[in-house]
PASEZA-253790 format. One line per 3 residues: number of its first residue (from 1); their letters; for each residue z, y negated, x negated of C-alpha. Coordinates in nm, 2 decimals. Layout:
# PASEZA-253790
NUM) A) Z:Y:X; ... $
# end
This chain:
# PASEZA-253790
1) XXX) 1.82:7.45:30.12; 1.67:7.58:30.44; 1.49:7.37:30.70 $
4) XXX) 1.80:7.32:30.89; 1.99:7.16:30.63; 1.68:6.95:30.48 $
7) XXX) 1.67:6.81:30.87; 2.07:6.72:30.88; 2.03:6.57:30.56 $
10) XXX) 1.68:6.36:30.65; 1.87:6.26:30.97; 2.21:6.19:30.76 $
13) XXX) 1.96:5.91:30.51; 1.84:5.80:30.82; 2.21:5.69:30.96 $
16) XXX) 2.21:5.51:30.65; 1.87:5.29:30.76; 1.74:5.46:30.42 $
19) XXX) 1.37:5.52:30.43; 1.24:5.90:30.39; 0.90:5.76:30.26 $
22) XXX) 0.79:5.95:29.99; 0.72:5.66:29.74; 0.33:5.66:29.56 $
25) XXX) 0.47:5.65:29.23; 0.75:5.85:29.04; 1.09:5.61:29.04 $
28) XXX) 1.11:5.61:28.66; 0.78:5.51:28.64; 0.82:5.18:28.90 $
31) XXX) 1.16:5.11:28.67; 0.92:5.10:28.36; 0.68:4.87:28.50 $
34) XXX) 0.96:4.66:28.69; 1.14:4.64:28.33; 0.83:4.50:28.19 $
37) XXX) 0.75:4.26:28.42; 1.10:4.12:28.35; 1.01:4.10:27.95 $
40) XXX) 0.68:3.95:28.01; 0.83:3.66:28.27; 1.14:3.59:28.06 $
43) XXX) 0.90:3.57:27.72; 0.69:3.28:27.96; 1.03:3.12:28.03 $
46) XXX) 1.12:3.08:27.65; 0.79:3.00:27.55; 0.83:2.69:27.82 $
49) XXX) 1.21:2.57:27.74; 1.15:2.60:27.37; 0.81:2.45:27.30 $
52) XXX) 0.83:2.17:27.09; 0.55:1.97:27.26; 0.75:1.99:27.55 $
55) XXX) 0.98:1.80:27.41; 0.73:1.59:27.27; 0.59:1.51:27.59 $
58) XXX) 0.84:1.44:27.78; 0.90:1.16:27.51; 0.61:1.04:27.57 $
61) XXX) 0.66:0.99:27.93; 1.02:0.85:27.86; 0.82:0.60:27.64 $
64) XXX) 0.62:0.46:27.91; 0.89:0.50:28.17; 1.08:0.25:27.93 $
67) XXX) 0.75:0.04:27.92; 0.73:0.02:28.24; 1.09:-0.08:28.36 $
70) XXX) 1.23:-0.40:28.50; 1.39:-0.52:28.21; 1.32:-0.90:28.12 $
73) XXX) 1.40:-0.84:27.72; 1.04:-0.71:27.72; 0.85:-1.03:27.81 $
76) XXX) 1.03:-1.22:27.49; 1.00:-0.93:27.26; 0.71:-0.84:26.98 $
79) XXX) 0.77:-0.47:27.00; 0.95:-0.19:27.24; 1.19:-0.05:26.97 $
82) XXX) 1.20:0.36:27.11; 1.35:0.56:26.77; 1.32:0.71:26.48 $
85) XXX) 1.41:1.02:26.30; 1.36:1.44:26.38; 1.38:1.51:26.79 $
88) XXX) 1.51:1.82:26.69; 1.81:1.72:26.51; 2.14:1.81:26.66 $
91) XXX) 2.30:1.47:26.56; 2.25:1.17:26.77; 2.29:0.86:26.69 $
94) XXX) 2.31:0.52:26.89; 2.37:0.13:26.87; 2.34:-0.12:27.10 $
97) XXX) 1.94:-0.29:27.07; 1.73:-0.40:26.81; 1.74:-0.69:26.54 $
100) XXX) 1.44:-0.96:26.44; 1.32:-0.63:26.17; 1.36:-0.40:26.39 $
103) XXX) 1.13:-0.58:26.67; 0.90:-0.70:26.42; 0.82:-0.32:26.26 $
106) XXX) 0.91:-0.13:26.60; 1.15:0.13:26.45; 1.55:0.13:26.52 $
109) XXX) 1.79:0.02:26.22; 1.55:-0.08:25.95; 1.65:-0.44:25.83 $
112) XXX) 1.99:-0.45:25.63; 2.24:-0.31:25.87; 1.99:-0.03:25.88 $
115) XXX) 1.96:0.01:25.50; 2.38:0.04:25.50; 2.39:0.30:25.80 $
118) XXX) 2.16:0.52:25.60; 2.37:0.48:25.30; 2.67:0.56:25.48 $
121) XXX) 2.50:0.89:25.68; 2.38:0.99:25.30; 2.69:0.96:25.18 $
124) XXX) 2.80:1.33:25.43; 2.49:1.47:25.36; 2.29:1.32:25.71 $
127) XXX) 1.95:1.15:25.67; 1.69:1.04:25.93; 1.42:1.23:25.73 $
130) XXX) 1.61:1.57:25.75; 1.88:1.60:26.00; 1.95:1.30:26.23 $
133) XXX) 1.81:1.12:26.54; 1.85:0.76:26.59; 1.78:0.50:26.92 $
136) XXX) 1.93:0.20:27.08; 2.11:0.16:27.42; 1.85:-0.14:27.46 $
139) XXX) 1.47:-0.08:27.35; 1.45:-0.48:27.30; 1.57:-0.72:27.12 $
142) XXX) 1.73:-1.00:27.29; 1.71:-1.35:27.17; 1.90:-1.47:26.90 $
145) XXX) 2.02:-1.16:26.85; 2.30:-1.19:27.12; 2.47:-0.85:27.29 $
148) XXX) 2.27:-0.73:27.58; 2.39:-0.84:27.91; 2.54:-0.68:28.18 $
151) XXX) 2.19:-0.69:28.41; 1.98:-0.56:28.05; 2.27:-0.26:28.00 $
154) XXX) 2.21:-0.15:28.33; 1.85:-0.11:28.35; 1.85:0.05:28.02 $
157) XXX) 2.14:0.32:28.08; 1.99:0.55:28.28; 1.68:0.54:28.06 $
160) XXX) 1.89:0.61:27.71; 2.08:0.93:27.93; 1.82:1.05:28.00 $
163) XXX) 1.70:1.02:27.63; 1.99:1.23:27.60; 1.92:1.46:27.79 $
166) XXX) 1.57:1.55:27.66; 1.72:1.55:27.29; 2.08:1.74:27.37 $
169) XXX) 2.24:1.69:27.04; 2.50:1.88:26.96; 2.74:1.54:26.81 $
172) XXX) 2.67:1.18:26.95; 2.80:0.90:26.73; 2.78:0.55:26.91 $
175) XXX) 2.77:0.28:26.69; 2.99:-0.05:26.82; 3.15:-0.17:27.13 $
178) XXX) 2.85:-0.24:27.34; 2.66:0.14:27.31; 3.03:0.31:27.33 $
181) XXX) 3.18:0.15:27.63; 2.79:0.18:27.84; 2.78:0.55:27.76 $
184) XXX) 3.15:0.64:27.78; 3.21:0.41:28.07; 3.50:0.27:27.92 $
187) XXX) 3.65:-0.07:27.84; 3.85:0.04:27.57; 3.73:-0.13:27.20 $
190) XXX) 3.62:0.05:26.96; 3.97:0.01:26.76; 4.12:0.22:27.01 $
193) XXX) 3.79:0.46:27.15; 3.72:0.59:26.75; 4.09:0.72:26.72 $
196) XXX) 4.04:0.94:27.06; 3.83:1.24:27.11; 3.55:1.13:27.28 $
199) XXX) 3.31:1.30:27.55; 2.91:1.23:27.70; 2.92:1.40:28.03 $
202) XXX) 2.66:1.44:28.24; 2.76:1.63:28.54; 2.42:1.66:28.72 $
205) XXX) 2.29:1.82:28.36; 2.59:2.05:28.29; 2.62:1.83:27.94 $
208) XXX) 2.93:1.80:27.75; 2.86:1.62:27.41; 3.11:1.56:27.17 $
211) XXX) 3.09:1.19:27.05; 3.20:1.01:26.76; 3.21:0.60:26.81 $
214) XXX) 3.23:0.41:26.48; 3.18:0.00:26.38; 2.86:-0.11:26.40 $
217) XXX) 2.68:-0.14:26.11; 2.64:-0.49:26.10; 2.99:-0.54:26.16 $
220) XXX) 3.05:-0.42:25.85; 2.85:-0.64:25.72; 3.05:-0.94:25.77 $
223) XXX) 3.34:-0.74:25.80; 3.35:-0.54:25.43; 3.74:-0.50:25.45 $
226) XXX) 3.67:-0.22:25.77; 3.44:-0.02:25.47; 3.78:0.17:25.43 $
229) XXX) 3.84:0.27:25.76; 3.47:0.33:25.82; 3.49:0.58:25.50 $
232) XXX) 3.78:0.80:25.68; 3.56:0.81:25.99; 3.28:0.93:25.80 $
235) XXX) 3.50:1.18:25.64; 3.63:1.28:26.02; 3.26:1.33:26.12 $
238) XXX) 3.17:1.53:25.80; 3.48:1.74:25.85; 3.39:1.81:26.26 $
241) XXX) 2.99:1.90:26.20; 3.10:2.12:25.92; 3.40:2.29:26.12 $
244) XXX) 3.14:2.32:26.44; 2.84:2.43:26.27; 2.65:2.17:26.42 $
247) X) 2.40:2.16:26.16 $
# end
């Protein structure tokens, strides 16, 4: 190329508002360090969203976050009832608030409705120990064992989504009326809500759970002639974690 042409061409890149700088290192070479930069900040990235203490930590601060809210139920109760089980698990699971045992020992579903949930969750091969996670809607027990109130639901919500949220199950199985109709936002029973395929979203999160709402426990309790119905739902969930690889 003579110097005419290299000109015409510096002044055709230069049209283009492209710079004729001669750069102080070779292009491949910038590429190559530009590459790893990219390696080193997205290894920094995984090591921060994956970290178990992370998650472990920002249980903690739920914890006192939950402590610290405006809820009366706390003032009348022996123990703030927060969960129990692996915080990795992708199964969650969630009833409405604790029992006398449960706010006597501080652990979620422990007295007898407790001991028949975990029979039932063995029964398709799911066990607090190994592959479940379990909390209340409500981290108190209210007196007398009564549902939580309307005023007690609504300062506890927000706290058990974001619970969700720092979990992120893959499956969500609500146990009764009151912890399926505060977290599906529905007035439907649970007659009618554990026929229909059921969603947690969380817009603000991007989270789409799929949720499973069963009786209660203690229903079941006093209600034996639902063990029948209960057993196909069990069979349902077994069926769906299986089919969806959730665990």
């Amino acid at each position: 190329m003579n110097v005419k042409n290299i000109k015409s061409f510096i002044d055709f890149y230069k049209s283009l508002e492209i710079s004729t700088c001669i750069a102080p290192l070779p292009r491949s070479l910038e590429k190559q360090d530009q590459k790893q930069q990219v390696i080193q900040k997205s290894k920094i990235l995984k090591k921060v969203k994956f970290n178990p203490k992370n998650k472990e930590e920002k249980l903690k601060e739920l914890v006192e976050e939950i402590k610290a809210s405006n809820c009366d139920l706390k003032d009348v109760a022996t123990n703030t009832v927060f969960s129990d089980g692996h915080n990795d698990s992708k199964v969650m699971l969630i009833g409405e608030a604790p029992g006398a045992e449960e706010d006597l020992i501080g652990k979620p579903f422990v007295g007898q409705a407790g001991k028949l949930l975990d029979k039932m969750m063995e029964s398709i091969n799911l066990s607090r120990r190994k592959n479940f996670y379990i909390t209340n809607l409500v981290f108190w027990r209210p007196p007398g064992n009564r549902n939580p109130n309307k005023e007690e639901i609504s300062t506890c919500l927000p706290l058990t989504k974001k619970h969700i949220s720092i979990i992120k199950p893959k499956m969500l199985i609500l146990l009764g009326n009151v912890a399926s109709q505060a977290i599906l936002s529905s007035k439907e029973g649970i007659s009618v809500m554990r026929k229909k395929e059921n969603y947690y979203i969380d817009r603000d999160l991007s989270l789409k759970i799929p949720v499973k709402t069963i009786f209660h426990p203690a229903y079941l309790l006093r209600n034996p002639i639902e063990k029948k119905t209960m057993w196909s739902d069990l069979l349902d969930i077994d069926e769906f974690i299986l089919t969806n690889n959730i665990i």
